[in-house]
C-alpha positions, 0 to 999 in steps of 0.5 A: 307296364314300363320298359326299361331304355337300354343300359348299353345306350351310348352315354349322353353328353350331359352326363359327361359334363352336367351330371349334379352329383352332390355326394355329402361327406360328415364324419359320425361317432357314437359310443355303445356299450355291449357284454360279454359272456352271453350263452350261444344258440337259437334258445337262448338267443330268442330269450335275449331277444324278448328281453329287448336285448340282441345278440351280436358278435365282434370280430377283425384281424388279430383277435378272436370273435366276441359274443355279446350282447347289446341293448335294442333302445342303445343300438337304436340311439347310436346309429339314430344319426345321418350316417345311420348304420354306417356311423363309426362306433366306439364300442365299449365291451366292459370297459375296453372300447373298440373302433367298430362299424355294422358290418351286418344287421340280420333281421327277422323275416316277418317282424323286420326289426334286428335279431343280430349283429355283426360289428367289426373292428376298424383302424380309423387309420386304414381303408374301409369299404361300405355301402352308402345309399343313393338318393335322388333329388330334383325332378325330370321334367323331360322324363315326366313330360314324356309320361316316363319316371327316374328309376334307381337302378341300385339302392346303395353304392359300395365305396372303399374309403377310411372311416371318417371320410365315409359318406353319409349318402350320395345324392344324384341329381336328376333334373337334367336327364332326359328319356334316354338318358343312364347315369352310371357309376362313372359319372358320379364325383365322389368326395375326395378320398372316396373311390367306387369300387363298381365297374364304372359303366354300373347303371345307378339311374335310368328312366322308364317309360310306360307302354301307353306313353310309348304307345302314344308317341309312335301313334303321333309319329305315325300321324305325322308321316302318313300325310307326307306319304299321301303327298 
């Protein structure tokens, strides 16, 4: 068993001043192409799907809703890139080409692979907001000496910036933290251009410590007083 240190600990100095936050930034564009004019409905959507082909719609302000559909193996190749579903596409719809991003993949229950798309159109001169992955790198030797484990608290991070300063992840380092150790929305430099749109006292990252290491150091704790109490 674990237990979780307490989100609402005061915030450590170290996180203030020493938190290593490396948060990338690289633009990413790639085109794909999709139709129009597909049939709509659970029918016909399970028969463009066995086809290798999923359904997907466009939309955004101004103009009304497009169904298409796109090829499985294209959509595949396009978001193959470090910026993954967040890569910025053009849109190619029978020759007029459109600034998009994946606002949704649904996927299949069982399966898990793509069963439909919500693209959405974009001014790549306009504020966006996106999710962008957390990743953690460096290890905590403190957390790990204490028989405890750095656990993300979230898997993404939601940031409102224009398309080309969107990051492809935000990576935290955690080497410093120690057991009672919360980063926090707050503490996390983004790039410039890129704002949080969390509550900046989020826990992103806390540690965990399991009941038997818990256990142990009172044990110790109490070993270590019972002779000062006998004296």
């Amino acid at each position: 068993m674990w237990a979780l240190n307490s989100t609402h600990l005061p915030r450590p100095v170290w996180q203030l001043q020493e938190a290593g936050i490396d948060s990338l930034t690289v633009s990413n564009t790639a085109t794909l192409s999709a139709e129009v004019g597909r049939e709509t409905g659970s029918a016909a959507s399970r028969r463009l799907r066995a086809a290798d082909r999923i359904p997907a719609v466009l939309y955004g302000h101004g103009m009304e809703p497009i169904s298409l559909t796109v090829v499985r193996r294209d959509l595949r190749v396009a978001i193959s890139g470090p910026a993954g579903q967040n890569t910025i596409l053009t849109l190619n719809v029978e020759g007029k080409n459109y600034s998009a991003v994946i606002k949704e993949l649904q996927r299949h229950p069982v399966r898990r692979n793509v069963a439909h798309i919500d693209f959405i159109q974009i001014d790549l001169t306009e504020e966006i907001t996106m999710h962008v992955p957390v990743v953690l790198t460096g290890t905590a030797k403190a957390v790990l000496s204490a028989g405890g484990l750095v656990d993300p608290a979230v898997d993404t991070i939601e940031v409102r910036t224009t398309p080309a300063n969107v990051p492809n992840e935000i990576a935290i380092d955690i080497s410093a933290m120690q057991t009672d150790s919360v980063i926090r929305l707050g503490d996390i430099k983004l790039p410039a251009g890129v704002v949080a749109t969390g509550d900046a006292d989020m826990p992103v990252a806390t540690v965990l410590i399991s009941r038997a290491a818990t256990e142990a150091a009172q044990a110790a704790a109490a070993a270590e007083a019972a002779p000062e109490a006998t004296a």
